[in-house]
C-alpha positions as CSV (number, residue, x, y, z in Angstrom):
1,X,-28.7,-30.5,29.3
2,X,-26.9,-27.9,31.1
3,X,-27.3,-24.3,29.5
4,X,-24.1,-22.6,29.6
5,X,-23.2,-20.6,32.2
6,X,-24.0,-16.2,31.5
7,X,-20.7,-14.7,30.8
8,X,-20.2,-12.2,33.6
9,X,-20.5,-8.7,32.8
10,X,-18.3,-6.3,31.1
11,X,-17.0,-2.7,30.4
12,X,-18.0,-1.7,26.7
13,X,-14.3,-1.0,26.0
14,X,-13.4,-4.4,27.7
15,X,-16.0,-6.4,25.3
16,X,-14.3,-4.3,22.6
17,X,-10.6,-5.4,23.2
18,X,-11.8,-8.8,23.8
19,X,-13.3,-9.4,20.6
20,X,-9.4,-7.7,19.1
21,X,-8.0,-10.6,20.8
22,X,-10.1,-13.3,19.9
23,X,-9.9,-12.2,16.2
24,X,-6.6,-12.1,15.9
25,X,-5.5,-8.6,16.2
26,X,-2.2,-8.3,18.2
27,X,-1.6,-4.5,18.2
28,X,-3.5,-1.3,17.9
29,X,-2.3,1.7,16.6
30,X,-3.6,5.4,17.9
31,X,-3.7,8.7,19.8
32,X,-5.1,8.1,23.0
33,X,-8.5,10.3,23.6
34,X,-11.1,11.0,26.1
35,X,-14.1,9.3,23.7
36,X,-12.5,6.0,24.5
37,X,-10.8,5.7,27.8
38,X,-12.7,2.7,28.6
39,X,-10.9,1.5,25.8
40,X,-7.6,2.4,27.2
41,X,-8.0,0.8,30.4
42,X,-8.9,-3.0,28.9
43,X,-5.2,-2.8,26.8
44,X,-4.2,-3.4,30.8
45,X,-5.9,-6.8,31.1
46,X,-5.9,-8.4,27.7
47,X,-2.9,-9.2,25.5
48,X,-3.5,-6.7,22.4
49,X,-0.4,-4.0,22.5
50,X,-1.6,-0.1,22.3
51,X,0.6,1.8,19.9
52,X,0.7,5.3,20.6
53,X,1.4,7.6,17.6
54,X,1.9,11.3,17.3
55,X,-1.0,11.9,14.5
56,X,-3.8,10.6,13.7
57,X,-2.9,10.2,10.4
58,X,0.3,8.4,10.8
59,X,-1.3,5.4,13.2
60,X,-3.9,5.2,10.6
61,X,-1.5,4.8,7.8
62,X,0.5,2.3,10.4
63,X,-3.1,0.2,10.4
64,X,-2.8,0.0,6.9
65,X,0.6,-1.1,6.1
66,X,-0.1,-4.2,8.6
67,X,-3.2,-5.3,6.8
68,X,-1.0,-4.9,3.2
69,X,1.6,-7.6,5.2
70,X,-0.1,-9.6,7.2
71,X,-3.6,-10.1,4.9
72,X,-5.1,-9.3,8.3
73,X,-7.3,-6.2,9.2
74,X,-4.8,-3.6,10.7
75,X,-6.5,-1.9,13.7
76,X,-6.1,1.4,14.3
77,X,-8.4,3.8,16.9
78,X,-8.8,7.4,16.8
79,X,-11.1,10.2,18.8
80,X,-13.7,12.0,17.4
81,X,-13.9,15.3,15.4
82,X,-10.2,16.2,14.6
83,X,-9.1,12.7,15.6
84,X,-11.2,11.1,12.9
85,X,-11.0,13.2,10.1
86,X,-7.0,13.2,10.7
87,X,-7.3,9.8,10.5
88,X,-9.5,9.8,7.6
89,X,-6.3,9.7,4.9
90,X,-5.6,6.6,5.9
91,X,-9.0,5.1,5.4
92,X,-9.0,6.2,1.3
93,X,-5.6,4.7,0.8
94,X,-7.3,1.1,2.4
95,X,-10.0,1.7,0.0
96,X,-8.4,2.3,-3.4
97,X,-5.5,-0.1,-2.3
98,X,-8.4,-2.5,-1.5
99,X,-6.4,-3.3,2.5
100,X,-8.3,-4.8,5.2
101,X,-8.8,-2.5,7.8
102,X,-10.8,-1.4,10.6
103,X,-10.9,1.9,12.5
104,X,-12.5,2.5,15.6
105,X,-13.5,6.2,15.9
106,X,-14.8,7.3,20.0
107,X,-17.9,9.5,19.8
108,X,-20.1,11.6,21.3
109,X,-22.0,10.0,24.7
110,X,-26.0,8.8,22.4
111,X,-27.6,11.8,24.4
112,X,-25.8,14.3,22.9
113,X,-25.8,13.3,19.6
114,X,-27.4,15.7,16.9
115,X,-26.6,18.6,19.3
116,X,-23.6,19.4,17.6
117,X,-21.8,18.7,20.8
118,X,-17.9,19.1,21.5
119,X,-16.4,17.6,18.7
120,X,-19.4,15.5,17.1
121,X,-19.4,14.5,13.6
122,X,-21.4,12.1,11.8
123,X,-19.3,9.4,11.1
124,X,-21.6,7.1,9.3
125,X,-22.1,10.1,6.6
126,X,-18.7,11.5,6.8
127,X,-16.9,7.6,6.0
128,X,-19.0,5.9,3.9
129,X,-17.8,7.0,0.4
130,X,-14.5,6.0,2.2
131,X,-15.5,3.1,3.7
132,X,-16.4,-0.5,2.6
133,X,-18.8,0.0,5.5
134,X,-19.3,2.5,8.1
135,X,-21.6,2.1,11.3
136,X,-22.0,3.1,15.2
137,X,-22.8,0.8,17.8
138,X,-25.6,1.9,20.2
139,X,-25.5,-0.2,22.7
140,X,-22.7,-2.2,24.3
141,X,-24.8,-6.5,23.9
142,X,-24.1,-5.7,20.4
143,X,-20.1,-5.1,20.2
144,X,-19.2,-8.4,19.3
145,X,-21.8,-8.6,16.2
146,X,-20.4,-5.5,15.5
147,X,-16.8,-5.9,15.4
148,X,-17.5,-9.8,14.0
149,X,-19.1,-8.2,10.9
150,X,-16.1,-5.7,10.5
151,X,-14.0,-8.2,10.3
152,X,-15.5,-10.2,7.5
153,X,-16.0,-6.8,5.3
154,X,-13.2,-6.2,5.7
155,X,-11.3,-9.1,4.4
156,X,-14.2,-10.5,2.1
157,X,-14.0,-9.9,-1.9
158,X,-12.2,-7.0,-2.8
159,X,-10.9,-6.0,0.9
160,X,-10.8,-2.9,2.1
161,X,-11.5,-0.5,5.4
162,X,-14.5,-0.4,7.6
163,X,-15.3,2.5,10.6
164,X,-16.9,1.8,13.6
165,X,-17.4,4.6,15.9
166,X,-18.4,4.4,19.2
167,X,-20.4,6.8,21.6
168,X,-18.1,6.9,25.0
169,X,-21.3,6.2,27.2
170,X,-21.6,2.3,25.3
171,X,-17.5,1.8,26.1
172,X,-18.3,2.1,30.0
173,X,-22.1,0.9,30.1
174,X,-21.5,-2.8,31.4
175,X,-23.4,-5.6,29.9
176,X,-23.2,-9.5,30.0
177,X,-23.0,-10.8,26.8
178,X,-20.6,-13.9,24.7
179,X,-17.9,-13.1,22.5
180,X,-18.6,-14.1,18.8
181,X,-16.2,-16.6,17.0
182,X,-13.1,-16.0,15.5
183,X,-13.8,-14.4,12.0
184,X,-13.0,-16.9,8.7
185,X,-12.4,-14.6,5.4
186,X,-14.2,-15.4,2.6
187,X,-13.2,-15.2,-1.0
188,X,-14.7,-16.5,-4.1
189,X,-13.1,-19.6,-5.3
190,X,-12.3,-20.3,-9.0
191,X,-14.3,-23.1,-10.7
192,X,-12.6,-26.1,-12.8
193,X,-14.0,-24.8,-16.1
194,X,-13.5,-21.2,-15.6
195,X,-10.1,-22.0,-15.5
196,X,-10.0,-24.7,-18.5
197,X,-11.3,-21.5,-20.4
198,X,-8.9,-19.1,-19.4
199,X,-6.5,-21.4,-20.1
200,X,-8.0,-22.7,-23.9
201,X,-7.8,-18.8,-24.4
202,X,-4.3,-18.5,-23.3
203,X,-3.6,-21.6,-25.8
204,X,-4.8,-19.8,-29.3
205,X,-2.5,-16.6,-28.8
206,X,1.0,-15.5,-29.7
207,X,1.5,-12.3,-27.6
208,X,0.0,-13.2,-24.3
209,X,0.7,-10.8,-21.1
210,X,-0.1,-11.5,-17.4
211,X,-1.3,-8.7,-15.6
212,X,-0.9,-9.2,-11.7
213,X,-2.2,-6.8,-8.7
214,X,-5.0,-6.4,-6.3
215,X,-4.8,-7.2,-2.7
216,X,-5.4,-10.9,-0.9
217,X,-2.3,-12.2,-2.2
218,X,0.0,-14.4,-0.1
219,X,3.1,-16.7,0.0
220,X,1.2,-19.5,-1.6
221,X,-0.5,-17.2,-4.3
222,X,3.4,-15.8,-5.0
223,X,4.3,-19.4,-5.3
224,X,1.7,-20.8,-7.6
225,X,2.5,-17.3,-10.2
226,X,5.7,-18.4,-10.3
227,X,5.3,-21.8,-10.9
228,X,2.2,-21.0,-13.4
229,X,4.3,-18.2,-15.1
230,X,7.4,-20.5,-15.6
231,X,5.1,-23.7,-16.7
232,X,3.4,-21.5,-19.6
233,X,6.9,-19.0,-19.8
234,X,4.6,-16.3,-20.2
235,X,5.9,-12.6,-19.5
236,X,4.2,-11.0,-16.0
237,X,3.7,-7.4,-15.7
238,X,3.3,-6.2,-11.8
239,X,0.3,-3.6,-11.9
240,X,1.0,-0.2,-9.7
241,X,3.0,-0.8,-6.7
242,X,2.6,-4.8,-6.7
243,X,6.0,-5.0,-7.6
244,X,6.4,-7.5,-5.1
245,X,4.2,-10.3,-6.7
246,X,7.1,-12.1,-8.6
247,X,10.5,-11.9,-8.0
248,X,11.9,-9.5,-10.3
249,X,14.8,-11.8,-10.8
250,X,12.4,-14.6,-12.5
251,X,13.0,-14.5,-15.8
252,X,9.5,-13.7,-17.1
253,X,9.2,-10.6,-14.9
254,X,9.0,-7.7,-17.8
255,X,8.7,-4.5,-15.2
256,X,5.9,-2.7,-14.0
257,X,2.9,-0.1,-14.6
258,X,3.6,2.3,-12.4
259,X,4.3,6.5,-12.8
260,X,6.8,7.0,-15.8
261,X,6.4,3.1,-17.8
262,X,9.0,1.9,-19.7
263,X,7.9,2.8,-23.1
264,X,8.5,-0.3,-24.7
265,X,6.3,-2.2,-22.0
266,X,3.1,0.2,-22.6
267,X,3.5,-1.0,-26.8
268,X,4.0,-4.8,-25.8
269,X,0.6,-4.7,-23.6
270,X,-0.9,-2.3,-26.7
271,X,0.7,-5.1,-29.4
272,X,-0.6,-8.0,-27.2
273,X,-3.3,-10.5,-28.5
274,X,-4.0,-11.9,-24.8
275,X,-4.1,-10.0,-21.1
276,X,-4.8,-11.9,-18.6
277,X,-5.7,-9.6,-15.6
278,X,-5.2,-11.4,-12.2
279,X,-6.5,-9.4,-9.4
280,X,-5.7,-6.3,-10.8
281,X,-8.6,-3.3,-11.4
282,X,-6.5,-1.6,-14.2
283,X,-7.6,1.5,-12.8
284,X,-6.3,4.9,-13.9
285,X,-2.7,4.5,-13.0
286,X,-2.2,1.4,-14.0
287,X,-4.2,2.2,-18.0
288,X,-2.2,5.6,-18.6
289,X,-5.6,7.7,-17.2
290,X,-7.5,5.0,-19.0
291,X,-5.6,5.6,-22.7
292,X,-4.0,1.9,-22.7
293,X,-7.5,-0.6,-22.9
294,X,-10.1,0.6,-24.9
295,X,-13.2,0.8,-23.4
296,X,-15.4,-0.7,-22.8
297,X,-14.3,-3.1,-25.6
298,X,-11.0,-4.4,-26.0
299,X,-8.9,-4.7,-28.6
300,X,-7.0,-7.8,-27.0
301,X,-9.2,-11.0,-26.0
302,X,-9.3,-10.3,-22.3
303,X,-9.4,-12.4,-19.4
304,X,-10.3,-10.7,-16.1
305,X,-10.2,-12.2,-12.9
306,X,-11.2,-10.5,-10.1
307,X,-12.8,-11.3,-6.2
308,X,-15.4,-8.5,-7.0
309,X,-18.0,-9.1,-9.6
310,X,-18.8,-5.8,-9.9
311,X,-15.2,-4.9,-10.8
312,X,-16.1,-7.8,-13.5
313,X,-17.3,-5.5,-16.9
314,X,-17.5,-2.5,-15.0
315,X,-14.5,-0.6,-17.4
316,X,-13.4,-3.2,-19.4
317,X,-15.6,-5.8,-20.7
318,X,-13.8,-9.2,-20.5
319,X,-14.2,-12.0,-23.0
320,X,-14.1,-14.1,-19.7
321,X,-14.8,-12.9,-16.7
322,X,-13.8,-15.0,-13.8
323,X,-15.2,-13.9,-10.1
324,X,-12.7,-15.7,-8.1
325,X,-9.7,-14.4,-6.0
326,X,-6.2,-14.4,-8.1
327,X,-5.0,-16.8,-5.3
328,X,-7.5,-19.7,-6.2
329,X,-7.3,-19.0,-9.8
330,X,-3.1,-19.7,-9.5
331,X,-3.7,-22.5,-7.5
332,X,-6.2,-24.3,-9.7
333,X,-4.0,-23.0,-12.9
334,X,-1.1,-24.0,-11.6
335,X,-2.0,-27.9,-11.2
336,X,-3.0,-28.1,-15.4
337,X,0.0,-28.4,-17.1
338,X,0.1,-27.0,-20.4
339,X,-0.7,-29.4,-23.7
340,X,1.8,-28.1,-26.1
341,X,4.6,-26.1,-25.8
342,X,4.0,-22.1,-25.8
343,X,4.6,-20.2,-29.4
344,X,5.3,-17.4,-27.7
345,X,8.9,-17.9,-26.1
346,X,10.6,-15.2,-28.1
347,X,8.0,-12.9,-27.3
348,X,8.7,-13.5,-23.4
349,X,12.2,-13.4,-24.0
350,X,12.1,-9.7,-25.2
351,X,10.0,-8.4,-22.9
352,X,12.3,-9.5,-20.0
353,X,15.5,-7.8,-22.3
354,X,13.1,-4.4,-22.7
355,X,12.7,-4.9,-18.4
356,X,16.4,-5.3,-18.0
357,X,17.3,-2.6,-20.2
358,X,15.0,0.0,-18.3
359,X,16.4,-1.4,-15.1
360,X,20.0,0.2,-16.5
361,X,20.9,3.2,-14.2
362,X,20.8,6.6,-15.9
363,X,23.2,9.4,-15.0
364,X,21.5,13.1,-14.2
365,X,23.0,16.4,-13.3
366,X,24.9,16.9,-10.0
367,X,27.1,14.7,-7.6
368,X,24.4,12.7,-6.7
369,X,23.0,10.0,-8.5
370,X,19.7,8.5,-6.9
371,X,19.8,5.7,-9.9
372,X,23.0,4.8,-8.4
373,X,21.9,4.6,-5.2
374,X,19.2,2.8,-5.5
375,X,21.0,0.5,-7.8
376,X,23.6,0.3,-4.8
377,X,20.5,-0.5,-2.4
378,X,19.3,-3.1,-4.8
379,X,22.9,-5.1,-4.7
380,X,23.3,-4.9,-1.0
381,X,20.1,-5.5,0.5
382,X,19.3,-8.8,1.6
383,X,15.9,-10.0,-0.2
384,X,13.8,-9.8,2.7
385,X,14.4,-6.2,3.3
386,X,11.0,-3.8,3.0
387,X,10.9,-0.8,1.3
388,X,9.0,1.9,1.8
389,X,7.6,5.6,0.3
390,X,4.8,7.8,-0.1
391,X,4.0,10.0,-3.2
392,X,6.5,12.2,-5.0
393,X,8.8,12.3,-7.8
394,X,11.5,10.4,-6.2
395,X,9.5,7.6,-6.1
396,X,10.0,6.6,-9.8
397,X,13.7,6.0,-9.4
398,X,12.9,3.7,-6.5
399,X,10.2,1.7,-8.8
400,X,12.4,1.9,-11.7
401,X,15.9,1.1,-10.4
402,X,15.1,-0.9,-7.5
403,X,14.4,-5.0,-7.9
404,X,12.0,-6.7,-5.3
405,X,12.6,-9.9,-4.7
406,X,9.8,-11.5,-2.0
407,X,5.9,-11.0,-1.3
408,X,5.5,-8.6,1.3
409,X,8.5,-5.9,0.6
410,X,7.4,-3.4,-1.0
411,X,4.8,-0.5,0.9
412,X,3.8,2.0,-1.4
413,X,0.3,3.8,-2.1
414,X,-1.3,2.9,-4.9
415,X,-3.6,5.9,-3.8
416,X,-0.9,8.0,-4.1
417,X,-0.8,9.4,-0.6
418,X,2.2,11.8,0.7
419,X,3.5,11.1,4.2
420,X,2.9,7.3,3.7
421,X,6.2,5.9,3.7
422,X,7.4,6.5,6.9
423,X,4.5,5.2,9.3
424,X,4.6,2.6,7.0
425,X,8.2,2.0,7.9
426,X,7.4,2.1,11.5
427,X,4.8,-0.5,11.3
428,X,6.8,-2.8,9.5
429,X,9.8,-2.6,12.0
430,X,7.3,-2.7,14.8
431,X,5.8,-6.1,12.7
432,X,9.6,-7.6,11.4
433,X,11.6,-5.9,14.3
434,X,14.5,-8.5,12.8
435,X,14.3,-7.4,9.3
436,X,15.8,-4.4,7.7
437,X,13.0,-1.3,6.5
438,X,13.8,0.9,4.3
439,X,11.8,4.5,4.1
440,X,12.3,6.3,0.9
441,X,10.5,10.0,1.6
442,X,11.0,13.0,-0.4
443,X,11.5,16.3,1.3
444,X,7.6,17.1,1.3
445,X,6.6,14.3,2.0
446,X,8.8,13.2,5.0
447,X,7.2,16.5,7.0
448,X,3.7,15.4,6.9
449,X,4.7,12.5,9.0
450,X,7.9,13.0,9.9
451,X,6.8,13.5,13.8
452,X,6.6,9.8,14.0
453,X,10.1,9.5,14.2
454,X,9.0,9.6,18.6
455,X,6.7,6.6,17.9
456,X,10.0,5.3,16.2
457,X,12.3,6.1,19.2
458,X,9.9,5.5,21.9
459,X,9.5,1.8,20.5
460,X,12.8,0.9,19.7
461,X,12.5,0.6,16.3
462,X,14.9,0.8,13.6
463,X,13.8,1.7,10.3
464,X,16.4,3.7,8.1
465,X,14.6,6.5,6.2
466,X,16.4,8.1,3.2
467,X,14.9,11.9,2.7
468,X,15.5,12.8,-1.1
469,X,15.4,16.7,-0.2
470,X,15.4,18.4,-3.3
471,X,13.6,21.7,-1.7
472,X,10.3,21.4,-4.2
473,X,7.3,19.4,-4.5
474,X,9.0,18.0,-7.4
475,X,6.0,16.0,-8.9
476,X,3.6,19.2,-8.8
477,X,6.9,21.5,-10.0
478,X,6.9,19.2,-12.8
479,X,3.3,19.4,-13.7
480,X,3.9,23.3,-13.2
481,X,6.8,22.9,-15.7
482,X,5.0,21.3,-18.7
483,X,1.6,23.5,-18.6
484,X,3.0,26.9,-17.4
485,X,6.7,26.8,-18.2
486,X,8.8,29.0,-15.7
487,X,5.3,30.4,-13.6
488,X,6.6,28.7,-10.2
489,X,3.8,29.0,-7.5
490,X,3.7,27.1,-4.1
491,X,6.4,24.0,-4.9
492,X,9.6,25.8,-3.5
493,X,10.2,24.7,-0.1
494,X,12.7,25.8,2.8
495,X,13.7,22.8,4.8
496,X,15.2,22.0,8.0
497,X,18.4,20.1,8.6
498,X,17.3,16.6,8.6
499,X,19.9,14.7,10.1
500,X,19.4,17.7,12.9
501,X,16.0,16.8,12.8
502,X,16.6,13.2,13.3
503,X,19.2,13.8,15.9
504,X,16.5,16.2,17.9
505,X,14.2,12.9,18.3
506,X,17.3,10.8,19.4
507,X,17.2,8.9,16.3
508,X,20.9,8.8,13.7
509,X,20.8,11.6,11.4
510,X,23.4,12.4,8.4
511,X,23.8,14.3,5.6
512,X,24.6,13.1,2.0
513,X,26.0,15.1,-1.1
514,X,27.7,12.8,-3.0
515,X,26.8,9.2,-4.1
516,X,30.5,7.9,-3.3
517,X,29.5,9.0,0.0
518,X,26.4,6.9,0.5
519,X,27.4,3.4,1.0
520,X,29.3,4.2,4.2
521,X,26.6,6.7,5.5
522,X,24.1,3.6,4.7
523,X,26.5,0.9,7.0
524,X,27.2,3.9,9.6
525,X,22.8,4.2,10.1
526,X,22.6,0.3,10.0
527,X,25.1,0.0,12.9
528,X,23.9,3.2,14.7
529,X,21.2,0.5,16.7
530,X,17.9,3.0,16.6
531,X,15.7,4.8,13.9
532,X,18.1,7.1,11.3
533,X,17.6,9.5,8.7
534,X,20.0,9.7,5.7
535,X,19.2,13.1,3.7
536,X,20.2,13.3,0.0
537,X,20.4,16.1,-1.1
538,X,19.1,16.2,-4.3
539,X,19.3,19.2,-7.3
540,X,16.3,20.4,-8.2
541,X,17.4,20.0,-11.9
542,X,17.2,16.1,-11.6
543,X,13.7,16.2,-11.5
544,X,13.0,13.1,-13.0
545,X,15.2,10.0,-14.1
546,X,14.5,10.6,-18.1
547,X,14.6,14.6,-17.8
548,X,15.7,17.8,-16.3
549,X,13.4,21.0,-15.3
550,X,15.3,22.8,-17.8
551,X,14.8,20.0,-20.4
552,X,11.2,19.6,-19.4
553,X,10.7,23.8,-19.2
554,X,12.3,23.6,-23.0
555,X,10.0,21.1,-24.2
556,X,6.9,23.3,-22.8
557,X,8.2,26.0,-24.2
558,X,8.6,24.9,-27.5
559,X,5.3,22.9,-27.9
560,X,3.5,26.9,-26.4
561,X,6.4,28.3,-29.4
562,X,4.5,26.2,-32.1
């Protein structure tokens, strides 16, 4: 027998884009560097589109809003010192939102390491509390095992972001080796009876609730929740930012546990007898800074499913504990049909009216009512539209007022990262050119990123970015509020003219004051054909949708008065 041919030899940055390709990867987001030019050169030969970004931190980010979509590890490659610890942002939001990802960091040539040498860090230290794994490839044979392995990390059990960096003399040493084979991602698989038990569980309550979040979740795991909700009519709570995992028009959607919970939701999960937590880590968000589940025992019978075994017991511990990923637990739920017909109808019934009451807009102070807006938004978008933020007070109206109506539309931080939502909006538009993105940013927030409005231009992309300018950090001027009532240090903010700014970069820019004046200001930036930028602006008393600063400053006062 023939042995097959030697595979001729090869660039280190020319192995590296070849294993991209033959993995799937389809674009790479970055700031070109010197550490990795051999990199740069092979995006000339082989079919993987270069990105370039303004920040580090934005093309990051950009990574890891393409890994939430597509399931996929979003690739993303940075240089070394400032490059990488720019970049680094974006790696903790892939790890607490558990995202595949994988960036590439350029390093120092192997004979200068430990010299302290221009720009050398440790990256292997410096990213592995961040990291699901964090390595350096030494010699340029082993860049297919490497990358290979990165790719199952990333994507196996509870995903999340590996870093790779790589010393510039192995991109352009030359070596003759095979590519590896096109990664598979694993996931543990539910078993028959683990299910039958979850299930015998579910059929002894009265107040059951499904809890739904985590990452790994796709069209056919969105499918079988329906279909597994509806067969059992049992009420589904979206944890933080998954808001996206059932249509919030299903009638057993009953809202979400995100910042500022309906009330009434937080005593239906307290009042429950059954939780059934699918995917989700009930982390502190998501249990009101662990206050909602006692722990480590439950008051409810608990059933927790999770990819991760050592999420399994590790805060909570579950009656059953199921190590499978939510998406074969649906799909093996979803084929047993239940044996008698749930007690607990009228139970579901008014958790979906308490939902649809919260979802009611309220009116605040001043001519411009975000509720409204974002009630407006909700009417007129077509379901397939994304939406976008970041971190910031705002962001409550848009997760309280807003309905979601497909898998893969909403982009939000369950790390709670500023400056997220807009390279978040330009990877989605650079993913779904054809579908509309939606950026909600507050005024903060927007100017960590908001240079990535040339990445925007320079690609041709369209996303429509609302800036809720309300001149404060809004979410730390409340916190200010409520501990030290009137003491107002470091949240006032002078900002620019937005639509100026927007303008400056060639993109659409306007200004809103009123909320009559927003639906045509929307249809005027949908026609305009590039990126826009709509700011509201926003009075600092309408700090949050339930109160104002000067009902939130009375309140403090009062409770400092007693």
């Amino acid at each position: 027998m023939t042995p097959p041919a030697a595979p001729p030899p090869r660039e280190g940055g020319r192995i590296l884009v070849d294993q991209l390709k033959l993995h799937g990867a389809d674009r790479v987001f970055g700031v070109a560097g010197e550490s990795f030019l051999p990199v740069l050169d092979a995006f000339c030969d082989v079919d993987v589109r270069f990105v370039p970004c303004r920040q580090e931190g934005g093309a990051a980010m950009m990574a890891e809003a393409i890994g939430k979509l597509t399931g996929r590890p979003g690739i993303a490659i940075v240089t070394r010192g400032p490059g990488a610890t720019n970049a680094s942002a974006g790696v903790h939001i892939a790890r607490q939102d558990s995202t595949p990802m994988i960036l590439f960091v350029g390093q120092v040539a192997t004979a200068a390491r430990d010299r302290e040498a221009f720009q050398e860090v440790d990256f292997r230290a410096m990213f592995a509390p961040l990291a699901k794994w964090s390595a350096e490839i030494d010699r340029p044979e082993r860049i297919p095992e490497y990358v290979s392995r990165a790719f199952h990390v990333a994507t196996s059990g509870r995903p999340g972001p590996v870093v790779l960096s790589l010393p510039e003399d192995v991109l352009a040493a030359r070596a003759a080796v095979a590519d590896a084979p096109p990664y598979r991602a694993v996931q543990p698989q539910a078993d028959a009876a683990s299910v039958q038990a979850a299930l015998e569980l579910l059929g002894g309550a009265e107040r059951p609730l499904l809890i739904v979040g985590g990452s790994s979740f796709d069209a056919q795991a969105a499918q079988d929740l329906q279909a597994f909700a509806g067969a059992h009519e049992l009420p589904v709570v979206a944890s933080f930012r998954r808001q996206d995992y059932l249509d919030n028009a299903d009638p057993r959607y009953a809202g979400d546990l995100g910042l500022g919970p309906n009330p009434a939701l937080l005593e239906r999960i307290r009042g429950a007898d059954l939780l059934l937590l699918l995917g989700t880590r009930m982390g502190d968000v998501n249990s009101r800074g662990y206050t909602l589940l006692d722990i480590p025992g439950a008051r409810q019978t608990l059933v927790h499913v999770h990819a991760d075994s050592g999420e399994l017991g590790k805060l909570y511990r579950p009656t059953l504990a199921i190590n499978a990923s939510a998406a074969s637990f649906l799909a093996a739920a979803r084929a047993l049909r239940p044996t008698q017909a749930p007690r607990w109808r009228a139970w579901t019934a008014a958790a979906r009216q308490d939902y649809l009451g919260w979802l009611r807009p309220l009116a605040g102070p001043g001519r411009l009512q975000l509720a409204e807006i974002v009630a407006w938004l909700r009417q007129n978008l077509p379901p397939e539209a994304i939406v976008t933020n970041g971190a910031g007070n705002y962001t409550v109206w848009v997760h309280r007022f807003f309905q979601y109506r497909r898998l893969g539309t909403q982009l939000a931080p369950t790390a709670g990262s500023m400056g997220y939502g807009f390279p978040a909006a330009v990877a989605a538009s650079h993913l779904h050119p054809d579908r509309p993105v939606i950026c909600f940013a507050g005024d903060g927030c927007f100017l960590m990123h908001g240079q990535e409005l040339a990445t925007a231009v320079q690609h041709d992309l369209r996303p429509i970015t609302l800036v809720v300018n309300n001149q404060s950090l809004g979410t730390i001027r409340a916190h200010q509020e409520r501990r030290y009532p009137g003491r107002v240090v470091g949240t006032d903010l002078r900002n620019p003219d937005f639509a100026a700014y927007a303008r400056a970069f060639g993109a659409h820019g306007e200004t809103v004051e009123a909320t009559e004046d927003f639906p045509a200001a929307f249809e005027r930036a949908r026609a305009a054909g590039r990126a826009a930028v709509i700011e509201l602006r926003l009075p600092l008393e309408a700090l949050t949708p339930a109160a104002t600063l000067s009902q939130i400053r009375a309140a403090a006062n009062a409770r400092r008065g007693a």
